[in-house]
N, C-alpha and C positions, 0 to 999 in steps of 0.2 A: 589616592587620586585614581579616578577610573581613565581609561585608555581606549580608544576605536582606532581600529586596524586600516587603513585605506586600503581599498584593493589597487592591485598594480594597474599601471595605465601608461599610454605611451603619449609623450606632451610632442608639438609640434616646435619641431628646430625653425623661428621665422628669419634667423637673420646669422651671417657667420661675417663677423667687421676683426678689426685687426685691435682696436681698443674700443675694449667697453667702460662707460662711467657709472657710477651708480651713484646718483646726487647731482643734481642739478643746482647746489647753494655757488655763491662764490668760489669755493674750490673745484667745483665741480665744473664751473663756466670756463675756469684758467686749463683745466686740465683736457676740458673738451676743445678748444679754442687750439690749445698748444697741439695736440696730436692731429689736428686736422692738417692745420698750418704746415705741418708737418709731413702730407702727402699720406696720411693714414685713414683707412674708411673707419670712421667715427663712430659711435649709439654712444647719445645719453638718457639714460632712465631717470625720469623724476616724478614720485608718486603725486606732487599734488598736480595743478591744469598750467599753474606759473611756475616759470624757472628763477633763482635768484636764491631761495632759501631765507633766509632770514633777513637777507637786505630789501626783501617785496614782499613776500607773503608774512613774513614775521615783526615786516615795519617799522626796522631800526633804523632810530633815529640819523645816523652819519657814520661813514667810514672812518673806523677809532683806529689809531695806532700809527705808527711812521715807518712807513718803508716808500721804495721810488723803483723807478724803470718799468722794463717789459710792459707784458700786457694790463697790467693796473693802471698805468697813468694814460695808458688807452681808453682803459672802462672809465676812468674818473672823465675824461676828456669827451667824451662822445654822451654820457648820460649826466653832464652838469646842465643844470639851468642859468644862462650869461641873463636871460632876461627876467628871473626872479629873486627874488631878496634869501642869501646865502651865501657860505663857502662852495670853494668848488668838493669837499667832501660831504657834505649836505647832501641827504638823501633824496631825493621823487621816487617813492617807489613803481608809481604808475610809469612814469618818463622809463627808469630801469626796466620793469620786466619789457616792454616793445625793445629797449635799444638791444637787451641781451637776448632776445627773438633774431632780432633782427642779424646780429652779428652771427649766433650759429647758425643760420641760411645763409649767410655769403659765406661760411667756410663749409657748405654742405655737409654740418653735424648730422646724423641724421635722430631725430630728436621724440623718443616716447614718455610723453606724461600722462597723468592718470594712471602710473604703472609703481606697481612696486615690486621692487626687486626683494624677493622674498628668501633664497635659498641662493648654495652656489654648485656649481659642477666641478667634482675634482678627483682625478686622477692619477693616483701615485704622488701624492703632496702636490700636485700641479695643478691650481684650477684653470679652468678650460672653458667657466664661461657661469652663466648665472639662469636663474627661475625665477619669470616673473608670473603676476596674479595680475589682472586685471580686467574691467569688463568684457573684454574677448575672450577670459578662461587662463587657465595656466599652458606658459609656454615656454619656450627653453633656447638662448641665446648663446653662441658661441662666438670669442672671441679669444686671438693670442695674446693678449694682455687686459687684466680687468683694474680698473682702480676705483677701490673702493672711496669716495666721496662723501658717504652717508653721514656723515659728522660723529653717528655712534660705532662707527664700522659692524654693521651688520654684516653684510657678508664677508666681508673679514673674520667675523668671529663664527657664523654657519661655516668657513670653509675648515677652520682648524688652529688658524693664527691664534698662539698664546698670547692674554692681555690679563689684567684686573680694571679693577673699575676705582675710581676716584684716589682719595686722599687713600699712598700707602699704609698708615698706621691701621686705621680703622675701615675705607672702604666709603667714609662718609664724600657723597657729592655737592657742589654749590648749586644753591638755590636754581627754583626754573623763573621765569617772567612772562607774561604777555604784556604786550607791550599799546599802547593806544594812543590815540592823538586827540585833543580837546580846541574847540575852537570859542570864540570871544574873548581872546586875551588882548588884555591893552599892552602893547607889547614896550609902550614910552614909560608907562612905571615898573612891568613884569622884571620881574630877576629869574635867572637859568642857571641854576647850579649845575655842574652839570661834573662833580663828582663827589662821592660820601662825603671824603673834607673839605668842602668846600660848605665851610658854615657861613653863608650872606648873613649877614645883621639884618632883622627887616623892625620894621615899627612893633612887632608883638613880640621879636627877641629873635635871637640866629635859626637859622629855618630847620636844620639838622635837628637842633633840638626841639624844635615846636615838634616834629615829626616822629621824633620818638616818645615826647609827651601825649599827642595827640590821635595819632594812628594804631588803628589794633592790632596786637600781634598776629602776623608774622612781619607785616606792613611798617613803614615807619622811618625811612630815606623818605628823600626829596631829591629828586633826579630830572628836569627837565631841560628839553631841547629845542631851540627854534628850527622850524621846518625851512621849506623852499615858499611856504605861504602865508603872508601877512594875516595876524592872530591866529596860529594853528601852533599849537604846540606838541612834540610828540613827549608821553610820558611814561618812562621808566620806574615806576613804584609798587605794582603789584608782583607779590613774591610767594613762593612756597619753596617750604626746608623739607628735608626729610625723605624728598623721592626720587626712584629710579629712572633717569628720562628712556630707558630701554625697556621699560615696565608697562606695555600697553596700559593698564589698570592706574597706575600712579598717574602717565598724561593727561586721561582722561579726566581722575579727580583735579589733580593739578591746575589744568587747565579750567575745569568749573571752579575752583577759590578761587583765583585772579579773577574770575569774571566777578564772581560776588563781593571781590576789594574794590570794583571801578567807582561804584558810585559813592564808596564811602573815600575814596581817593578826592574825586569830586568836591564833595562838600570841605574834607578840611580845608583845598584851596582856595573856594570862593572864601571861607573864613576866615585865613588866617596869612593869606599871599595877596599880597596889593599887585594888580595887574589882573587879580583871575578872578575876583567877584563874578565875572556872569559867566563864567567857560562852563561850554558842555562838550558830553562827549561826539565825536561825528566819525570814529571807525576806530576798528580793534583788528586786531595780528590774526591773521588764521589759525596759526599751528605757535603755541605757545616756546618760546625760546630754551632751549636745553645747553646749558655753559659746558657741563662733564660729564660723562660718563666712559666709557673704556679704556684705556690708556694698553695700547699695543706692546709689544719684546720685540724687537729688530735689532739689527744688525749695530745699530749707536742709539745713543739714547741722548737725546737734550735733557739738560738737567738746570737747578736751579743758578750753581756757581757760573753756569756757561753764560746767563745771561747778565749775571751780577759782575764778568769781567770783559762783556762785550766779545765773545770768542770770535774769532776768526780761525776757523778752520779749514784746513788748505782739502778737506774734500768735500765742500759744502754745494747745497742742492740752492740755497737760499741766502744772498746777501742784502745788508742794509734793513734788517727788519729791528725791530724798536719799538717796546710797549713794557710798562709799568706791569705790577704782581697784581690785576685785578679778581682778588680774590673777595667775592660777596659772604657774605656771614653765613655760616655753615647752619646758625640755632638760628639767626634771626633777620635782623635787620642789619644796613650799613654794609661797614667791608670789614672784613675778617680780622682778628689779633694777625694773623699773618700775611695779609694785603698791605700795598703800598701804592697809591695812585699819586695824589697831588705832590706827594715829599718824599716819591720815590726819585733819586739824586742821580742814578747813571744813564748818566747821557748820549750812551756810545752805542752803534749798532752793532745788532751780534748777528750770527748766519748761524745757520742751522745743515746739520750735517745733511748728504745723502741715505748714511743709512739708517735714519729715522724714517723715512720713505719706504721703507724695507723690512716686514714682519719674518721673523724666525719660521721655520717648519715649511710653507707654501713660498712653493714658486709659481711664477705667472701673474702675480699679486704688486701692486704697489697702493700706498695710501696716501693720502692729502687730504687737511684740512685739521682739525682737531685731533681726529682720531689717529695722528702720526704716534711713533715711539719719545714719548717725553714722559717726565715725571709732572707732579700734579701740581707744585709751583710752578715751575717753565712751563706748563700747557696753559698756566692765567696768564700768561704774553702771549703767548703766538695763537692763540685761540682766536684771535680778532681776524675780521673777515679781511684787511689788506694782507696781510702775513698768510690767508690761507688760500687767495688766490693766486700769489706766487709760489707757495707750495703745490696748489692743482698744477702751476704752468710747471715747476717743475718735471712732476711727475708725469704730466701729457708726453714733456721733450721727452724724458726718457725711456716712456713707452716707446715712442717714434722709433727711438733707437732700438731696442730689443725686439720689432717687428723688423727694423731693415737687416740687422744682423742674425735674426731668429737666433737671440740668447734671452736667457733670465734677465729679470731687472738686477738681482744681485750680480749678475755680472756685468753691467752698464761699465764701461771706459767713464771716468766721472770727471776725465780732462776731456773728454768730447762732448758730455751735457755740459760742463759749463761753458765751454766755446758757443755753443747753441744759444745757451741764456743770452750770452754777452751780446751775440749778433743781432738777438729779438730786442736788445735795448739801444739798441742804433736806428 
């Protein structure tokens, strides 16, 4: 590989705040929301123009998974539709990105999109703040607490934080998605499956199976969702195996197959689903959906037994979180030999340590969202966007805290974050 040398250059320090975010997705909104809340001068960086991540620009269908309190049951409560046809976890992603505009201007986040955060600054294992790119040029942010948000932890892994990437054995990651929404559906005969086992019987035979007979490989689930809009469905069925979502070159491809599965998505519905004869498409995900890729070292690790016995750990960052082993087919379609969604049996909520929040080697650092310290079956539960916006709110409060006390986040008191937490669910 050939190499160019940059010449040195001196970047423009535009902003010195006490917590910086990098990611503006759901995790990103709890953890900027929490540290404000919190009497802390805010930045969140988020490359694309909308904040939300993949509950707006990526246009998922509904908030999956079960958890309750703090700032979630705010977000649910202020961006549900009372006057359109839904749950209140039913998505609007148009409703969403205004109302989570709107909420970080009443806590005076102070809020750069169109940016990405490219690189980090660090110091003696300390980073100290981050480098972004964007139409203004390259510029250089300081802040005493940074938290990484990005879902792949970029600059977590630019700063030094040891991680791998996907399934321990081999490395391999779960499929990516783009996700789109179809409209003309009779929604009085339509069926919504709306996980791998769930085989509906329809007149031409269980739809799981049409879908694996029918659909070309890599394609070949049947995943749909009602929206917040009468005959609008959104549909989860375009898939690619094989790639790295941290791999500019793989997104790119990635993301052109899914587009080239939509219309042949399309047709086997009108075909072969009573309710979709005439659906077509009327909008698609910007930034194609990435499940896995880096799984952090910190200080605890959530692991697979922890959610299979509901743990309750007396230093946890996160309670009341609850979701099944969504794990999608590593080679294909469907959900994995080792996934478990509809007949997955435990029922109990488990809580997630503090020091999964907390990567090895860097201080100044804390994480939220996917890219905490978990293994690669415990990261298919907590990966879901409720569970990662009380991880962002975590991790905000506890920034708050390591700016009032000017200490590390690994040295956080973890009986005074969760007095914190408790109060924000009152």
């Amino acid at each position: 590989m050939e190499y160019y040398t940059e010449p040195e250059r001196k970047i423009p320090i535009v902003e010195n705040v006490d917590v910086l975010i990098a990611g503006g997705g759901p995790a990103g909104i709890g953890a900027a929301i929490a540290a404000a809340r919190h009497g802390c001068r805010t930045m969140l960086v988020e490359q694309a123009g909308d904040v939300g991540g993949i509950a707006t620009i990526g246009m998922m269908s509904h908030w999956t998974g079960a958890t309750k309190g703090g700032f979630y049951e705010e977000l649910l409560e202020r961006s549900r539709d009372d006057d359109i046809q839904g749950s209140k976890n039913v998505i609007n992603p148009e409703k969403l990105k205004n109302v989570l505009l709107q909420m970080l201007g009443e806590e005076k986040v102070l809020l750069r999109t169109y940016t990405l955060a490219v690189d980090a600054i660090v110091e003696n294992n300390c980073i100290k703040g981050i480098i972004t790119e964007s139409k203004t040029g390259r510029e250089a942010i300081n802040a005493k607490v940074v938290i990484d948000c990005s879902g792949d932890g970029d600059i977590a892994a630019r700063a030094g934080a040891p991680f791998y990437k996907g399934r321990e054995e081999d490395g391999t990651m779960q499929p990516m998605t783009l996700m789109f929404k179809i409209a003309g559906v009779d929604e009085s005969r339509a069926i919504f499956p709306g996980s791998f086992e769930t085989n509906t019987i329809t007149p031409k035979g269980p739809v799981q199976d049409l879908g694996k007979e029918n659909l070309p490989f890599p394609t070949g689930h049947v995943l749909l969702y009602r929206s917040t809009i009468p005959g609008v469905v959104t549909v989860n069925m375009t898939n690619v195996v094989g790639m790295d979502g941290t791999n500019a070159l793989d997104l790119s491809e990635g993301h052109r197959r899914c587009r080239m599965q939509m219309d042949t998505i399309v047709s086997f519905l009108r075909k072969y689903i009573d309710g979709y004869e005439n659906c077509y498409i009327i909008s698609s995900a910007s930034v194609i959906g990435v499940r896995e890729t880096r799984h952090f070292i910190g200080e605890s690790t959530i692991k697979k037994e922890d959610i299979l016995n509901a743990m309750q750990c007396e230093d946890w960052a996160v309670q009341d979180a609850h979701f099944n082993f969504d794990i999608h087919n590593m080679t294909g379609s469907g959900l994995d030999k080792t996934g478990c969604q509809e007949k997955f049996s435990q029922k109990g909520h488990y809580s997630i340590p503090y020091g999964c929040l907390v990567p090895l080697k860097i201080d100044g650092l804390l994480l939220a969202g996917r890219d905490i310290c978990g293994t690669h079956m415990a990261h298919s539960s907590y990966r879901v966007m409720p569970i990662c916006v009380k991880l962002g709110e975590a991790a905000g409060t506890a920034a708050s805290i390591c700016v009032k006390k000017e200490i590390y986040p690994r040295n956080v008191p973890v009986k005074e974050l969760q007095e914190l937490l408790k109060a924000s669910e009152n």
